[in-house]
C-alpha positions as CSV (number, residue, x, y, z in Angstrom):
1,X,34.3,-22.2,27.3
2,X,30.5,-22.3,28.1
3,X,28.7,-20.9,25.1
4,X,25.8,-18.2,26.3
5,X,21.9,-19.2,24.7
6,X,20.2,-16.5,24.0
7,X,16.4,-17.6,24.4
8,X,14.7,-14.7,23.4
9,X,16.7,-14.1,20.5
10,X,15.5,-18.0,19.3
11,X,11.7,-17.4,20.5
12,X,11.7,-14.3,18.2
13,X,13.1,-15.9,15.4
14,X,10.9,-19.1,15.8
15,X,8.0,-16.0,15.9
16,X,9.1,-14.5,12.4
17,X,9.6,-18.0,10.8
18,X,6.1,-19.3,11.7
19,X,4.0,-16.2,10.8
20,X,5.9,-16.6,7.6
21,X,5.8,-20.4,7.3
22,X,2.0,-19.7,8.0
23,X,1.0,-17.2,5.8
24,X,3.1,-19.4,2.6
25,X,0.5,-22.4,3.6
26,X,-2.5,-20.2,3.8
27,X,-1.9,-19.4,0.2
28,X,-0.8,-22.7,-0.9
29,X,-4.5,-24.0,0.8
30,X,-6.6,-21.1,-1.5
31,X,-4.3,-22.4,-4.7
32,X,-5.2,-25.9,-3.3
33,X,-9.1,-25.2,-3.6
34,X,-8.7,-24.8,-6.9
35,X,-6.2,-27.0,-8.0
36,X,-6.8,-29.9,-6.2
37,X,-4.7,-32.4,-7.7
38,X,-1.7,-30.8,-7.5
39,X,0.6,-32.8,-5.8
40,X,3.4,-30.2,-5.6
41,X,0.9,-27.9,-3.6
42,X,0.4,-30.8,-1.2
43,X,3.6,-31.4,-0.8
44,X,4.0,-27.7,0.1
45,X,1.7,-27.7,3.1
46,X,2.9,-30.8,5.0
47,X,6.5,-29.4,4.7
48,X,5.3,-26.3,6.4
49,X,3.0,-28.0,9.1
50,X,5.7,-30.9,9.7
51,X,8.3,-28.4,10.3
52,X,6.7,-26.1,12.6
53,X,5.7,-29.1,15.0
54,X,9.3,-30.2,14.9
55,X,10.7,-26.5,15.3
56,X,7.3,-26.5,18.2
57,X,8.1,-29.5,20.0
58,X,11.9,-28.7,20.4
59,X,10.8,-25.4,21.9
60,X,8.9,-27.3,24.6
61,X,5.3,-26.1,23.3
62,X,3.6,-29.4,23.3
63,X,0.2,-27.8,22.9
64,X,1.0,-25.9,19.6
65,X,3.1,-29.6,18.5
66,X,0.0,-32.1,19.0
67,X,-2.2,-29.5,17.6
68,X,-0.3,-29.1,14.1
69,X,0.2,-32.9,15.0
70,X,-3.4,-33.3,14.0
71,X,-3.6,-31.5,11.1
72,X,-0.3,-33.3,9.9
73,X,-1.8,-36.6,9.7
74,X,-4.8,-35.0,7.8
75,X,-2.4,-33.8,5.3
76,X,-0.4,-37.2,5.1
77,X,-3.8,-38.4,4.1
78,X,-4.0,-36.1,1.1
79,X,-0.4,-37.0,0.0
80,X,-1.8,-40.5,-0.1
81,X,-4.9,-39.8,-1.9
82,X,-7.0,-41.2,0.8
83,X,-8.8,-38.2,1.3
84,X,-10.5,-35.8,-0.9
85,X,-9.9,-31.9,-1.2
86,X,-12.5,-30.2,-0.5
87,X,-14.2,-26.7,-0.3
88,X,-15.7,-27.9,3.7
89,X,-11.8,-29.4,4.4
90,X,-9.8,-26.5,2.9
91,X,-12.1,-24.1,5.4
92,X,-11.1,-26.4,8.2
93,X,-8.0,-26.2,7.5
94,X,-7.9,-22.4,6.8
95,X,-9.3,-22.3,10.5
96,X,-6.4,-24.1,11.7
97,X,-3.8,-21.4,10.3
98,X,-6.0,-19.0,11.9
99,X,-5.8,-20.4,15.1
100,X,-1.9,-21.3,14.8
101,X,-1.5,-17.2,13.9
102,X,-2.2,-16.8,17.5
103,X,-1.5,-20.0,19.4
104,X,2.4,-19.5,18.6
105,X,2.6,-15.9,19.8
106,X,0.5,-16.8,22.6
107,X,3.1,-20.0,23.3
108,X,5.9,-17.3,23.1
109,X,4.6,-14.9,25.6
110,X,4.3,-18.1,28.0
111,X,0.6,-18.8,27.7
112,X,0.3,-21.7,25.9
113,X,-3.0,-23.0,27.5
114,X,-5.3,-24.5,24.9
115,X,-8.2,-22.1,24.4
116,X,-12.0,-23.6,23.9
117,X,-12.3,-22.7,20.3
118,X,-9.3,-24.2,19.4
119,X,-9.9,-27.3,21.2
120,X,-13.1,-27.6,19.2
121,X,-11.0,-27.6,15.6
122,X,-8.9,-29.8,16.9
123,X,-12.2,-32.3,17.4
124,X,-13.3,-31.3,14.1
125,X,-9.9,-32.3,12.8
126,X,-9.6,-35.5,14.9
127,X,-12.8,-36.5,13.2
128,X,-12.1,-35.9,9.7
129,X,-8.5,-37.7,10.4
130,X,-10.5,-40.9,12.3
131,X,-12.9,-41.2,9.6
132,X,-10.3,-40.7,6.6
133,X,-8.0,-44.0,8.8
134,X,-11.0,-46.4,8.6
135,X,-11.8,-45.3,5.0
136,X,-8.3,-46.0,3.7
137,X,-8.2,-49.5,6.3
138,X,-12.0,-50.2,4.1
139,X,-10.0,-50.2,0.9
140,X,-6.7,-52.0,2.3
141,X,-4.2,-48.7,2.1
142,X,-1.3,-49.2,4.2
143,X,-0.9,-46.2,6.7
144,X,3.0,-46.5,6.5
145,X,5.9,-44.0,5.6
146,X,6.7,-46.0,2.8
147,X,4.6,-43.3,0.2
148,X,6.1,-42.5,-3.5
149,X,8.4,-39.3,-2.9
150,X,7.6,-36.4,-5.3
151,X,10.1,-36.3,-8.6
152,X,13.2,-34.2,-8.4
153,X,11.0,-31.4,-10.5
154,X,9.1,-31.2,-7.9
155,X,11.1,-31.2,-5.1
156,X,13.1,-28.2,-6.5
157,X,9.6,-26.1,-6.9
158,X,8.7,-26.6,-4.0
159,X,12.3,-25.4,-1.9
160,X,12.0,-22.7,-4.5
161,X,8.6,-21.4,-3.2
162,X,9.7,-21.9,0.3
163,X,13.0,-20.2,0.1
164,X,12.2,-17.1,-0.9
165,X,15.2,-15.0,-1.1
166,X,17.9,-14.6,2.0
167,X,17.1,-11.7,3.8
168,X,18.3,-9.5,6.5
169,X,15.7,-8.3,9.4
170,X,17.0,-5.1,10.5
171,X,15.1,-3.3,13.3
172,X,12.9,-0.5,11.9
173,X,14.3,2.3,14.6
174,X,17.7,1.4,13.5
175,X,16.7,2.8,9.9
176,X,14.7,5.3,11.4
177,X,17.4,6.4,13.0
178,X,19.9,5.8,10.1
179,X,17.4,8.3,8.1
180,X,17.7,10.7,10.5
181,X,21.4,10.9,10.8
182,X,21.9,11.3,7.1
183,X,19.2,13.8,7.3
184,X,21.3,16.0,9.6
185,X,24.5,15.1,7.2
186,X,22.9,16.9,4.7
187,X,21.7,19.9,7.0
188,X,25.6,20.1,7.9
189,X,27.3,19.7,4.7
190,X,24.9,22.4,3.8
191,X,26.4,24.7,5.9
192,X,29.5,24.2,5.5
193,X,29.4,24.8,1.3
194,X,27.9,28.3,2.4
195,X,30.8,29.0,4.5
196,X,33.1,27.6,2.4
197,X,31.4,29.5,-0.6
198,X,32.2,32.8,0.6
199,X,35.5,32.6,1.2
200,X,36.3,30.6,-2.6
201,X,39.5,32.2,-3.3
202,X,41.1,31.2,-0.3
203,X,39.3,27.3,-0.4
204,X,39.1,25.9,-3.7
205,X,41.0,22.7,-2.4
206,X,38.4,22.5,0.5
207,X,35.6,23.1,-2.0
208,X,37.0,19.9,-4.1
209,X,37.4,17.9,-0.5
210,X,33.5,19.1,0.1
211,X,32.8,18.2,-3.1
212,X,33.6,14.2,-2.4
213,X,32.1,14.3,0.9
214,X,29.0,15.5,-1.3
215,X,29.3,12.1,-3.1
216,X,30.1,9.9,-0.2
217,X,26.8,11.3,2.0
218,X,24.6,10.9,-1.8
219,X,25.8,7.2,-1.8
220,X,25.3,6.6,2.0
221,X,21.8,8.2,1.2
222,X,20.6,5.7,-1.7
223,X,22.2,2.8,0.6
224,X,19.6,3.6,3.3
225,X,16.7,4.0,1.0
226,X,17.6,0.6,-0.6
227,X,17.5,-0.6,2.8
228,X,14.4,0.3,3.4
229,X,12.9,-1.0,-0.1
230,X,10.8,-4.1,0.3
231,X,8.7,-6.1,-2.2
232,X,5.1,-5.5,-2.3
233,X,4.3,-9.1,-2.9
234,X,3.7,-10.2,0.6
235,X,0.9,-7.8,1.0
236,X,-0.4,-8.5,-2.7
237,X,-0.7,-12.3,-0.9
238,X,-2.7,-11.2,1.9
239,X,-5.8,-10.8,-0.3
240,X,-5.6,-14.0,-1.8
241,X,-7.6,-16.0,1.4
242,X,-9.3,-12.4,1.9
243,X,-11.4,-12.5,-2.0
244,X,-11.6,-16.5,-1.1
245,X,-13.4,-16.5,2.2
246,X,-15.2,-12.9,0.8
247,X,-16.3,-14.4,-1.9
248,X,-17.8,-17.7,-0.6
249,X,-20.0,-15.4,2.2
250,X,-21.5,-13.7,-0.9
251,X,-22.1,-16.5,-3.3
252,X,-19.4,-15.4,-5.4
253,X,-16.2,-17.4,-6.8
254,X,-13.3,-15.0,-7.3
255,X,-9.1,-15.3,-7.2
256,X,-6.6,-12.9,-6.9
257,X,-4.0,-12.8,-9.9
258,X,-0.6,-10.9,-9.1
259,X,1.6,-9.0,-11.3
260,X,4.9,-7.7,-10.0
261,X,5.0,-8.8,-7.0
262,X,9.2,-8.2,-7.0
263,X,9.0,-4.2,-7.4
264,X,10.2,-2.8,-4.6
265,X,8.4,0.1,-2.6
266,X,9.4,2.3,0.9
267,X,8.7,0.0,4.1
268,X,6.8,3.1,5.5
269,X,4.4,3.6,2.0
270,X,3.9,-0.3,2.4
271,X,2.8,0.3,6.3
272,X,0.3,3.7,4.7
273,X,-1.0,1.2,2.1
274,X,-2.7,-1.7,3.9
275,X,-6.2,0.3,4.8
276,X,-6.8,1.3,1.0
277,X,-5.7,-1.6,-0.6
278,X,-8.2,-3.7,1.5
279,X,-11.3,-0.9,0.7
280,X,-10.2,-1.4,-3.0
281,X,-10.3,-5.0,-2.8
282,X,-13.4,-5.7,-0.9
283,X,-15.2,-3.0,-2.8
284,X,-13.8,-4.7,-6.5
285,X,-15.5,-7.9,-4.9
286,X,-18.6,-6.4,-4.3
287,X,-19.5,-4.2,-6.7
288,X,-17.8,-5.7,-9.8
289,X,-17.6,-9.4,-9.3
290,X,-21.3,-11.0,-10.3
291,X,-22.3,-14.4,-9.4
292,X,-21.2,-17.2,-11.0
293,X,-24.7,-17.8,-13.1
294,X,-24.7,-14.1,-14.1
295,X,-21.2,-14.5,-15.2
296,X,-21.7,-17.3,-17.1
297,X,-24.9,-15.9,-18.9
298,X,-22.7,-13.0,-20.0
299,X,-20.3,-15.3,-21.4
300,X,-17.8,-14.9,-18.8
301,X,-15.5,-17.2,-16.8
302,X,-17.9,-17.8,-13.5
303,X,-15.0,-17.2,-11.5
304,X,-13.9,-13.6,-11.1
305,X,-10.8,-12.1,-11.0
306,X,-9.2,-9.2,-9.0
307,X,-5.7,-8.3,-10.2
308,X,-3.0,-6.7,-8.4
309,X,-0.3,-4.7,-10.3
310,X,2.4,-3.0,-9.8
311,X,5.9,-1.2,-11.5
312,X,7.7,1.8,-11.1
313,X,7.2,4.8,-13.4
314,X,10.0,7.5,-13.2
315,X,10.2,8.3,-9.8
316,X,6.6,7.0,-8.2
317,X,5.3,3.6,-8.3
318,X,2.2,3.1,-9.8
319,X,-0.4,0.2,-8.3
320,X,-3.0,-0.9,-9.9
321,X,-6.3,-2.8,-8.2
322,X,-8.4,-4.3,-11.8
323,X,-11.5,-6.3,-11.8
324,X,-13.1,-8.1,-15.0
325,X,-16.8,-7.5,-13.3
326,X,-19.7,-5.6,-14.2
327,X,-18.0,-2.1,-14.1
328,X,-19.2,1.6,-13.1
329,X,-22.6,2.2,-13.5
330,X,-22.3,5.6,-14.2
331,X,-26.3,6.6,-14.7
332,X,-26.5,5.4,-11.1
333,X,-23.5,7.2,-9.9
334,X,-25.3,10.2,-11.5
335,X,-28.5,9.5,-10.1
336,X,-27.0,9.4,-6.7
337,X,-25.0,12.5,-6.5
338,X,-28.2,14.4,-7.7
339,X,-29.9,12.5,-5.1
340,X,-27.5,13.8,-2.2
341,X,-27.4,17.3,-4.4
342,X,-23.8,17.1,-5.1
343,X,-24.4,18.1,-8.5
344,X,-27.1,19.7,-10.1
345,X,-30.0,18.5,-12.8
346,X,-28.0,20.5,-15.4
347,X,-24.7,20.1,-14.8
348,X,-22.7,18.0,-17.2
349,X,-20.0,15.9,-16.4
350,X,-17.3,13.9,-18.2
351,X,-16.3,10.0,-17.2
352,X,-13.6,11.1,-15.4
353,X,-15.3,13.7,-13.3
354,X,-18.2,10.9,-13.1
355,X,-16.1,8.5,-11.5
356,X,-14.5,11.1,-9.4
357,X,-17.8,11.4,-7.3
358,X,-17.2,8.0,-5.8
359,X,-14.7,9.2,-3.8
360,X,-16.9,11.6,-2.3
361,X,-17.4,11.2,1.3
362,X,-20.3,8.9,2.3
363,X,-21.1,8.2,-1.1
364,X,-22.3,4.7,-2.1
365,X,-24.5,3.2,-5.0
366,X,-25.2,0.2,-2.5
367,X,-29.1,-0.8,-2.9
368,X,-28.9,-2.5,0.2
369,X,-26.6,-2.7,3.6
370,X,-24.0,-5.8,3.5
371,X,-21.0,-7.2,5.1
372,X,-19.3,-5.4,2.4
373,X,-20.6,-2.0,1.5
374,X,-23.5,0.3,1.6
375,X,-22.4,2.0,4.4
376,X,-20.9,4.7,2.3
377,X,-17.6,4.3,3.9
378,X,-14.6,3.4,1.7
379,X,-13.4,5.0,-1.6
380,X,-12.8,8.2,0.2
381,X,-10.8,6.7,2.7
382,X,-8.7,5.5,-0.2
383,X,-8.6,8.9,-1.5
384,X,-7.6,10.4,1.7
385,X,-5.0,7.8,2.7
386,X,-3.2,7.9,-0.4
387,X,-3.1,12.0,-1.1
388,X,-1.5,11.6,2.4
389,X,1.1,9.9,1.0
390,X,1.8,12.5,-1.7
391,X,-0.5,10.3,-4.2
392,X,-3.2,10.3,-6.5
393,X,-6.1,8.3,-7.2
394,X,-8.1,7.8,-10.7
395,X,-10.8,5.4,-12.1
396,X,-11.3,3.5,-15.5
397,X,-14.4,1.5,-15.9
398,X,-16.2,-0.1,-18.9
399,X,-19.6,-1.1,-18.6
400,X,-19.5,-4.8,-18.8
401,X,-15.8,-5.4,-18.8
402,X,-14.8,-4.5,-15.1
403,X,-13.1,-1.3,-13.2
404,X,-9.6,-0.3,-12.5
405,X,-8.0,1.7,-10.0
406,X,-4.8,3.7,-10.8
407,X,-2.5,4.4,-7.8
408,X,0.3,7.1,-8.2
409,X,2.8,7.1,-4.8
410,X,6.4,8.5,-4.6
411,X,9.0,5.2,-4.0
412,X,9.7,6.7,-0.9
413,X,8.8,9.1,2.1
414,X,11.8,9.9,3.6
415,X,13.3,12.0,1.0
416,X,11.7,14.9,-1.6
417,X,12.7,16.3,-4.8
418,X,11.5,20.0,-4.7
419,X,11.6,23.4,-5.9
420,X,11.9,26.3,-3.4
421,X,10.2,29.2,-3.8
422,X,9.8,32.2,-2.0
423,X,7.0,34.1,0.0
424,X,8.0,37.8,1.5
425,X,10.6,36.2,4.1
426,X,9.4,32.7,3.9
427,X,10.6,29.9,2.1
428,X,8.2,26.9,0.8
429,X,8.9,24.1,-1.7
430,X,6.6,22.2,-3.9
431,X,7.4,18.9,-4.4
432,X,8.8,18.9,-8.2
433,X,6.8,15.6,-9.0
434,X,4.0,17.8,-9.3
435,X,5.4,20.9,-10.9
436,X,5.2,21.3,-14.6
437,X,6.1,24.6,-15.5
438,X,6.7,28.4,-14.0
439,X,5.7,31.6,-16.0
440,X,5.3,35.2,-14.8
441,X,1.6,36.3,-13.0
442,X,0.3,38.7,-16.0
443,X,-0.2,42.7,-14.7
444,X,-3.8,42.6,-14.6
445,X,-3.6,40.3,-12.0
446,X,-1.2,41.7,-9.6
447,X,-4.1,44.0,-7.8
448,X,-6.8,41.7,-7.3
449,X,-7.3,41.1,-3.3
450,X,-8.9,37.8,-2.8
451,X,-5.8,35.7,-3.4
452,X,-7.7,33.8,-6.3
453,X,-8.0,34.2,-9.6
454,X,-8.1,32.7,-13.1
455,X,-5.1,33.7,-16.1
456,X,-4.7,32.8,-19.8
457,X,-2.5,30.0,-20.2
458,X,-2.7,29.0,-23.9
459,X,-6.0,29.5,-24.8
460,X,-6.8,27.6,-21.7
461,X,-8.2,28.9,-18.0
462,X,-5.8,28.1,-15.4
463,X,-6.9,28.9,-11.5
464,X,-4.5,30.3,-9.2
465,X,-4.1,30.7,-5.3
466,X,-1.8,33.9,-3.8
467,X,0.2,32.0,-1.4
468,X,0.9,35.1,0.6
469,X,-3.3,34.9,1.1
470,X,-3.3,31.4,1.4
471,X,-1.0,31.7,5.0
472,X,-1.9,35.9,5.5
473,X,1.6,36.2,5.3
474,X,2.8,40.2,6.1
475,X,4.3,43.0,3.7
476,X,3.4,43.7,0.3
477,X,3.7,42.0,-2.8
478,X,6.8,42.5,-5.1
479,X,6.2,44.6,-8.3
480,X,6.8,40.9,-10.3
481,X,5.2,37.7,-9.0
482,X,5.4,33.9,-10.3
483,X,3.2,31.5,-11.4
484,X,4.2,28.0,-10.4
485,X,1.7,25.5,-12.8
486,X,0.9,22.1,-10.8
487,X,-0.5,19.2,-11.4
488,X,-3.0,16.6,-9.2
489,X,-5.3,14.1,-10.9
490,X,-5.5,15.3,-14.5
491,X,-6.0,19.0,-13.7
492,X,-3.6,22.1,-13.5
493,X,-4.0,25.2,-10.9
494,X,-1.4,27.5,-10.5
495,X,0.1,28.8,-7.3
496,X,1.4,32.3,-6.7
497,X,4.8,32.9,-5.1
498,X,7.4,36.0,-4.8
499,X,10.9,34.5,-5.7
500,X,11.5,30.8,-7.5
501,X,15.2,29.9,-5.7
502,X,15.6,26.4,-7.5
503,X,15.6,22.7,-7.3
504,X,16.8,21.3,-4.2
505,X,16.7,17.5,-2.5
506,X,14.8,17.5,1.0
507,X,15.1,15.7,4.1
508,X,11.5,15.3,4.7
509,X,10.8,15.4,9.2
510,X,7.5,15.3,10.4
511,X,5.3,18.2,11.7
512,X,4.8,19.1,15.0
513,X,1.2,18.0,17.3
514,X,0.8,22.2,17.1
515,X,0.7,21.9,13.1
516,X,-1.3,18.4,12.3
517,X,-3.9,19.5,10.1
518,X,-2.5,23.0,8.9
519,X,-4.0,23.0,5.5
520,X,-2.0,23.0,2.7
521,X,1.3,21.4,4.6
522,X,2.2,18.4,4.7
523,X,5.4,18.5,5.9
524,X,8.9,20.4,7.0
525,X,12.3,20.6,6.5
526,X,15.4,22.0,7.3
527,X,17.9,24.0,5.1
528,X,21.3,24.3,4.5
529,X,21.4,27.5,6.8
530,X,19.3,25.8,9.2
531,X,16.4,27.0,8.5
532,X,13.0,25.2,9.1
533,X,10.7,25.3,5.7
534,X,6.9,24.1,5.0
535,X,6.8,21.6,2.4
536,X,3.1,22.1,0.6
537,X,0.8,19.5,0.4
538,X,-0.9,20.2,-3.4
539,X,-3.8,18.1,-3.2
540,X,-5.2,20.2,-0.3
541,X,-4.3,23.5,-2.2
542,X,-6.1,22.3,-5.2
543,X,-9.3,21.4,-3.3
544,X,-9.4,25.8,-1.7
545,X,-8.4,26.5,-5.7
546,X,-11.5,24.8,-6.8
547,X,-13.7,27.0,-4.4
548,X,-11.4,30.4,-5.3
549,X,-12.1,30.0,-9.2
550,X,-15.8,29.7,-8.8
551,X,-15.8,33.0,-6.8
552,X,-13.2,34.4,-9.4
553,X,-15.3,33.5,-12.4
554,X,-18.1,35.3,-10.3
555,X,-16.4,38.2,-9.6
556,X,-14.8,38.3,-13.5
């Protein structure tokens, strides 16, 4: 029986593999730089350059084989101590993974032609290997196969490093889709409950049968999410030859140290968190890093370090992005925002409202335009990118001793834990991360119009928006209304509903073209009667409860 091959099923696999095998050499070359005696490291690189011409050549791309061919011997020569590592040759060969990221795509999709810039590394890396030959003939080194192999110990790192975990690639509208189905399971076993509800008498075994369905559709549920976890360490890796080549441009020396790397986050927060992640990292390099004299006069190491952190915390995973630079210079922050009249010459601020200007749009302390910053684009990017993801975003910074920056995000997306409230004939719900506690609207404050205003709560003022205001919902408001207390970056507002109905789990689907940008939504779902809910986006609420309890106090 002829067995049928399945070519494009092997080109895409031979795709994955070498974008993989690629990215594992690019950070064994940065650990090289500054290690460069370790063998083990060495011994690393080859393997991944010796398999990708052999996994190259039986593919048929002979351009992409003889030009990791190269760069193989060059390599052979550093096993054999011919050749010295350096910063120039770790650059080359940096260049040579960058052009290997998009000669093998380019030799999948069928053009495999040679481009000019490539051909030039390759004469770079023809010279280096010519030169390196009659160096080691000079000092009578045999150019053989024969070489010492590494010890057992070693051998066993470096298969540990390479395998890194068995893994199963599922295709990302398959989960969609999964997340959708069970989405709808939910919707439907919803229904069914309130039918079966209302006639209990005559359904109790049907309400016990429900109830194991109930189970079986929770378990189903967490299997999907698991599915969908992934390990933030490969993107923690990405920054490691991002601060290297950064950080050589600028006259800096700086590494990247990673904690965590195994916690496991939401594929679809991992896809959100790329754009700030890279802001907060080029901006730690910038701003905190100092040169390696002014380092070293202050009695530091002269190489920097930017830290990536991660673990999970309840339900949200908290990321942390940590420099041991030069800190927040928070008279110049202040001088700045007076500057730009975001505050005024008498207004006093705390750190934490300090260091919550930097976030500000356009704001920058940049003296001067760089590659890097002064642009005053950045930190409220950040800010917006992860309070779109139901996050927050806080600074610490010591003068002198480097900055941090605290990341709160929810594990996952796809589903919410909320509390439903109610609005005339509308239903909302506030996601329960975020709620801490709910407490009746005192009488005075039933019969003020503007749909803000500011109560007692323990000796402390607490802001509040109406929601019925907030969307100029009809009818008129009951004789007893509720405070809902939330929660966003270390302050507490209060939001104004009819009817709390209770905790409930959410489906979370996306809103409409009709409703992108609706203030203070950020999402829908459906009920177990089938009806369509807003889910309320806090941070966006807080910011139009800042303005109301300024014209409250006014008004007061």
């Amino acid at each position: 029986m002829r067995m049928e091959i399945d070519l494009e099923a092997i080109l895409q696999t031979f795709l994955v593999k070498s974008e993989e095998q690629l990215s594992l050499a690019e950070e064994a070359l940065v650990t090289l730089e500054t290690r460069p005696e370790d063998q083990e490291t060495v011994e690393l690189i080859f393997r991944v350059f010796h398999t990708l011409k052999g996994d190259a050549s039986s593919l048929g791309f002979s351009q992409v084989a003889e030009f990791v061919h190269v760069a193989e011997d060059i390599l052979q020569r550093l096993r054999r101590r011919t050749l010295c590592v350096t910063s120039n040759l770790i650059t080359l060969l940096l260049k040579t993974v960058d052009a290997l990221h998009e000669m093998v795509p380019d030799a999948v999709a069928g053009f495999e032609e040679i481009q000019p810039a490539h051909a030039e590394l390759m004469k770079g890396l023809g010279a280096i290997r010519t030169t390196a030959t009659e160096e080691a003939a000079a000092v009578g080194v045999e150019p053989s196969e024969g070489q010492e192999r590494p010890k057992e110990r070693s051998r066993k790192k470096i298969q540990a490093l390479t395998n890194r975990g068995r893994t199963l690639r599922v295709d990302i509208e398959k989960l969609d889709r999964m997340v959708n189905l069970s989405g709808e399971i939910t919707v439907a076993q919803g229904r069914l409950r309130q039918v079966l509800e209302t006639r209990v008498q005559k359904g109790e075994e049907a309400l016990e049968a429900q109830g194991q369905v109930d189970r079986l559709c929770m378990e189903l549920q967490e299997q999907i999410m698991k599915v969908r976890m992934i390990p933030i360490g490969p993107i923690f890796r990405q920054y490691i030859r991002t601060v290297r080549d950064l950080a050589q441009a600028n006259g800096k020396v700086a590494r990247v140290a990673i904690e965590g790397e195994d916690v496991e986050v939401d594929m679809s927060v991992v896809e959100h968190l790329k754009d700030p992640l890279t802001h907060m990292v080029r901006n730690a390099l910038d701003h905190g890093i100092e040169p390696p004299d002014v380092r070293k006069a202050s009695g530091k190491d002269p190489c920097g370090c930017i830290t990536l952190r991660t673990w999970h915390d309840a339900g949200s995973i908290v990321i942390q992005v940590a420099d041991d630079g030069a800190g927040l210079n928070r008279q110049r922050i202040l001088e700045r925002a007076l500057s730009r009249g975001m505050i005024s010459e008498s207004q006093i601020l705390s750190q934490e409202e300090t260091y919550r200007l930097v976030f500000e749009p356009g704001f920058s302390t940049a003296q001067a335009v760089t590659e890097l910053s002064g642009r005053g684009v950045g930190m409220d990017v950040v800010r917006r990118n992860i309070e779109a993801l139901r996050g927050s975003v806080a600074i610490e910074s010591r003068e002198g001793e480097g900055t941090t920056i605290n990341i709160r995000l929810p594990l996952t997306l796809a589903i919410i834990e909320g509390l439903r409230v109610g609005v005339g004939e509308e239903t909302y719900i506030i996601p329960l991360d975020a709620v801490i506690e709910c407490l009746d609207l005192p009488e005075e404050e039933r019969h003020r119009a503007n749909g803000h205003g500011v109560i007692n709560l323990r000796g402390k003022p607490l802001p509040y928006l109406r929601l019925r205001d907030h969307f100029s919902l009809a009818g008129a408001a009951p004789p007893r209304e509720n405070v809902v207390v939330v929660k966003h970056e270390g302050a507490q507002v209060g939001i104004t509903v009819d009817a709390l109905h209770g905790e409930s789990q959410a489906v979370i689907k996306p809103l409409g073209k009709l409703f992108h940008g609706l203030p203070g939504v950020a999402g829908s779902t459906i009920l177990g009667n089938g009806r369509v809910v807003l889910i309320l986006d806090v941070p966006t609420l807080l910011q139009e409860m800042v303005g109301g309890e300024a014209q409250a106090l006014g008004n007061a």
